[in-house]
C-alpha positions as CSV (number, residue, x, y, z in Angstrom):
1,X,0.7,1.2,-29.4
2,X,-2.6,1.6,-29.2
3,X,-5.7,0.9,-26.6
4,X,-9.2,2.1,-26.0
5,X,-11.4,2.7,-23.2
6,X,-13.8,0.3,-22.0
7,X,-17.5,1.0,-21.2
8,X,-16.7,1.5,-17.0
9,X,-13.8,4.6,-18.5
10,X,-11.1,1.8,-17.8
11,X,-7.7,1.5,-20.0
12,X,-5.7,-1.8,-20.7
13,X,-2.0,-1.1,-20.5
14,X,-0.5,-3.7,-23.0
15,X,1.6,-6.6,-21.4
16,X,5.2,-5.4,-23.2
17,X,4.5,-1.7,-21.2
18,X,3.7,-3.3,-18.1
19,X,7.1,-6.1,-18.4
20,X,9.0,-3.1,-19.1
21,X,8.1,-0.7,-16.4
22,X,7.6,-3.6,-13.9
23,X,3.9,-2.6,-13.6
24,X,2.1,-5.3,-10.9
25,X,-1.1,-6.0,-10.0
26,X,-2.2,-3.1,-7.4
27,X,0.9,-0.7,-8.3
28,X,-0.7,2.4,-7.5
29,X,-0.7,5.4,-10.6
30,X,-0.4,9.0,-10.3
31,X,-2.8,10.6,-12.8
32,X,-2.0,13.9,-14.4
33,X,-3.3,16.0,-17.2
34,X,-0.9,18.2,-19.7
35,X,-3.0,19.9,-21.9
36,X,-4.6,17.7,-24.1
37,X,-2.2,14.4,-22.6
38,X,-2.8,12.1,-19.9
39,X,0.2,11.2,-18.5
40,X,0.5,7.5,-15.7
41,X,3.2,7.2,-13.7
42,X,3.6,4.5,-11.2
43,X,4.0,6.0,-7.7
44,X,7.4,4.3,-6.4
45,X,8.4,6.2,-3.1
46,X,10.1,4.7,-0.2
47,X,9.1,1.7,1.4
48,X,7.6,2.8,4.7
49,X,8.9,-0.4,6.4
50,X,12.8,-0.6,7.6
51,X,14.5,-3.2,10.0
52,X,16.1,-1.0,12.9
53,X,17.7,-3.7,15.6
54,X,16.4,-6.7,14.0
55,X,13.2,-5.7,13.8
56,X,10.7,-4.2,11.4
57,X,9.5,-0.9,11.8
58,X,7.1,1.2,10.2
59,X,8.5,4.4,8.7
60,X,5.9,6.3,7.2
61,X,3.6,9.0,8.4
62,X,0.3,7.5,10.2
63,X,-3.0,8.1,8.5
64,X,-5.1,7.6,12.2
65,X,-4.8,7.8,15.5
66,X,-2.3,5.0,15.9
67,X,-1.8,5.3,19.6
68,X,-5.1,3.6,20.2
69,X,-4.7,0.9,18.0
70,X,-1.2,0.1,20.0
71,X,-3.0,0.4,23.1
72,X,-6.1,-2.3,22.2
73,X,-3.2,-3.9,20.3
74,X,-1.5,-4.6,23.4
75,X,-4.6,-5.3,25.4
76,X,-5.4,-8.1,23.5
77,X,-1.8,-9.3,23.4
78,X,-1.7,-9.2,27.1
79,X,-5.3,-10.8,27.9
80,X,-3.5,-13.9,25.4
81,X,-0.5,-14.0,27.6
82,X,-1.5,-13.5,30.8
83,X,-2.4,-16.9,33.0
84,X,-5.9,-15.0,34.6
85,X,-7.3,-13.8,31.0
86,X,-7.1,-17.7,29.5
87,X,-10.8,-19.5,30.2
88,X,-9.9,-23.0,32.0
């Protein structure tokens, strides 16, 4: 098979390759260069969410400070709940 770059660097990856190797929409590529090869391979790890107790919990390593968005998180969640943060 054969493909060729578009003007914007981009490459087409025929429909049979992406059926085969279950390629979707978004499926995120490791790019790598071996001498004068370009080698794409679809970057399957782990799925970072897992249900511990019947719930679902994220398992993967955070990227920011996620104990501040738990805390507004919350906040918000409790000015809904409570009876004194609703407007009447």
């Amino acid at each position: 098979m054969e493909t060729a770059l578009d003007r914007f660097g981009r490459v087409l990856i025929p429909k049979k390759l992406r059926e085969e190797l279950d390629l979707q929409p978004g499926t995120v590529l490791r790019i790598e260069e071996s001498g004068q090869k370009i080698v794409l391979q679809p970057v399957r790890g782990e799925p970072h969410l897992i249900v511990k107790g019947g719930v679902l919990v994220y398992s993967g390593s955070p990227q920011s400070d996620v104990s501040r968005a738990v805390q507004r998180h919350r906040q918000e969640r409790l000015k809904k709940l409570s009876p004194f943060g609703k407007k009447r």
